[in-house]
C-alpha positions in Angstrom: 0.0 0.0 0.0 1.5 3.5 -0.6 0.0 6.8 0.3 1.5 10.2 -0.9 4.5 8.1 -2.8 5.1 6.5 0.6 5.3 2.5 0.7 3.9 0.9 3.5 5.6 -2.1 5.1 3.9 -5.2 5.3 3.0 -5.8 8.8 3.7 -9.5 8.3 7.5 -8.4 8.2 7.6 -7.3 11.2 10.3 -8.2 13.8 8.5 -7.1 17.0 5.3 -6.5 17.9 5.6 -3.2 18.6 6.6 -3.1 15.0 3.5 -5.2 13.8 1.1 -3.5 15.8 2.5 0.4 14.3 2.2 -1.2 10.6 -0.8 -2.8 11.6 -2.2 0.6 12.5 -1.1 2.4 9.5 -2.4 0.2 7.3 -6.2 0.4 9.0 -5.8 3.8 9.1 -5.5 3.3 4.7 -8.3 1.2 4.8 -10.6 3.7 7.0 -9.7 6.5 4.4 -10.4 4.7 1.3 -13.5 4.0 2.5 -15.0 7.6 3.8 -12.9 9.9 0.9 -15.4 12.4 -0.6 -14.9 10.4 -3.7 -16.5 7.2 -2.4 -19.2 9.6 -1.2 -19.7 10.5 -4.4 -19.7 7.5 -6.2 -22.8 6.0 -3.3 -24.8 9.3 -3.8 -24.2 8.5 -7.8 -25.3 5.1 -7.8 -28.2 5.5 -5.4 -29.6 8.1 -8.0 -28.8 6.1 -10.7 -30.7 3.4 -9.0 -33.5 5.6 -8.6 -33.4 6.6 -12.4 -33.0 3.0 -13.6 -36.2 2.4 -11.2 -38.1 5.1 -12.5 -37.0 4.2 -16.1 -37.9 0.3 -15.8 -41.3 1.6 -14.2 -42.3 3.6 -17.0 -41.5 1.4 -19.7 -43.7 -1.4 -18.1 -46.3 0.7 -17.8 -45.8 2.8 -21.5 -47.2 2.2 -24.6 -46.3 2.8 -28.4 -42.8 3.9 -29.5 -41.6 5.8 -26.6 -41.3 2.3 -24.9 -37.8 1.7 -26.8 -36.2 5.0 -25.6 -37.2 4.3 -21.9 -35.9 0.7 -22.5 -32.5 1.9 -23.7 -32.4 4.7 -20.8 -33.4 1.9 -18.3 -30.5 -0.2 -19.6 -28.3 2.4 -19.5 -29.0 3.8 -16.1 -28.7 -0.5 -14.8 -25.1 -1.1 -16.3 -23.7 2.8 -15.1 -25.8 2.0 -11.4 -24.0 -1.7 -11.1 -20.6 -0.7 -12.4 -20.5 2.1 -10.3 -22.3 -0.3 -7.3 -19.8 -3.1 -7.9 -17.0 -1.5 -8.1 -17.7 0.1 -4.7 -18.5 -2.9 -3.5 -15.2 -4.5 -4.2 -13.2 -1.9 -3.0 -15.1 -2.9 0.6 -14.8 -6.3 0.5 -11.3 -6.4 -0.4 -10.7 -3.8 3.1 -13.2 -5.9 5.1 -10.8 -8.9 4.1 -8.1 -7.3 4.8 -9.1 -5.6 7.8 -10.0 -9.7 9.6 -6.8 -10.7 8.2 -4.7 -8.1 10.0 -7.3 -8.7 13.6 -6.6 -12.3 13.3 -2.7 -11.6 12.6 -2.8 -9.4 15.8 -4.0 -12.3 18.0 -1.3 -14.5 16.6 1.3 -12.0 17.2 0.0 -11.1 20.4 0.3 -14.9 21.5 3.6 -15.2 20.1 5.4 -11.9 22.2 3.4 -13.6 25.4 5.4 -17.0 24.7 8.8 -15.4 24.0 8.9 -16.2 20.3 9.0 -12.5 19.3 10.6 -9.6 20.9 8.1 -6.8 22.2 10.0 -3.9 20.3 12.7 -2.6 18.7 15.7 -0.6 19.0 15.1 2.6 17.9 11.3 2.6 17.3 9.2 0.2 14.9 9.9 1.0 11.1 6.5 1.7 9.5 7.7 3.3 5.9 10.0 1.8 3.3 11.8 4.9 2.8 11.9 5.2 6.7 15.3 4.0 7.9 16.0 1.3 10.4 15.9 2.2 13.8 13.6 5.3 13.0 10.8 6.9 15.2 7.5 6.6 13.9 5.8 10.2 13.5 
């Protein structure tokens, strides 16, 4: 993940859970803002009125008559394929940082269990290293 031409580090990396739980951290943090940017926003306002459109569109074709049918069948169509593109590709976004986000909780626990047995140090000298262009034995910011 990368953010402002910053590369995250993997929390899986890590070499201390101090370490793991500052990546871990960042990287939620990246998954929180992707998620409530204005431009996601956007795009749910979009496709709930392009839902709404479709609706209307779909509605009026069903109940129209003659010619005008066709036009309200290609605008219905239309407003379906922009309303589950849009949609879908919303919807991925989320699932991918909901999958990620139970992968790095259950990667906590695991980490957690292996400092309390002694397999892991708790920290680091000189901080946990969150960045790749961070160098070792930095303080976070």
């Amino acid at each position: 993940m990368s953010t402002h031409d910053r590369a995250l580090l993997r929390p899986e990396d890590a070499t201390s859970l101090e370490e793991f739980q500052a990546r871990r951290l960042a990287e939620l943090a990246q998954i929180r803002a992707m998620h409530s940017s204005w431009k996601s926003i956007g795009l749910i306002l979009l496709s709930g009125f392009l839902a709404l459109a479709a609706t209307i569109f779909w509605g009026s074709m069903a109940m129209g008559t003659g010619s005008g049918k066709w036009v309200l069948l290609v605008l219905a169509i239309a407003c379906t394929v922009l309303f589950m593109r849009i949609f879908g590709r919303i919807e991925f976004r989320g699932v991918r940082g909901s999958r990620r986000y139970l992968q790095l909780d259950r990667l906590s626990k695991e980490w957690q269990a292996k400092a309390e047995r002694g397999e892991i140090p708790q920290s680091t000298s000189g901080g946990p290293r969150v960045w790749q262009d961070e160098p070792d034995g930095a303080e976070t910011r």
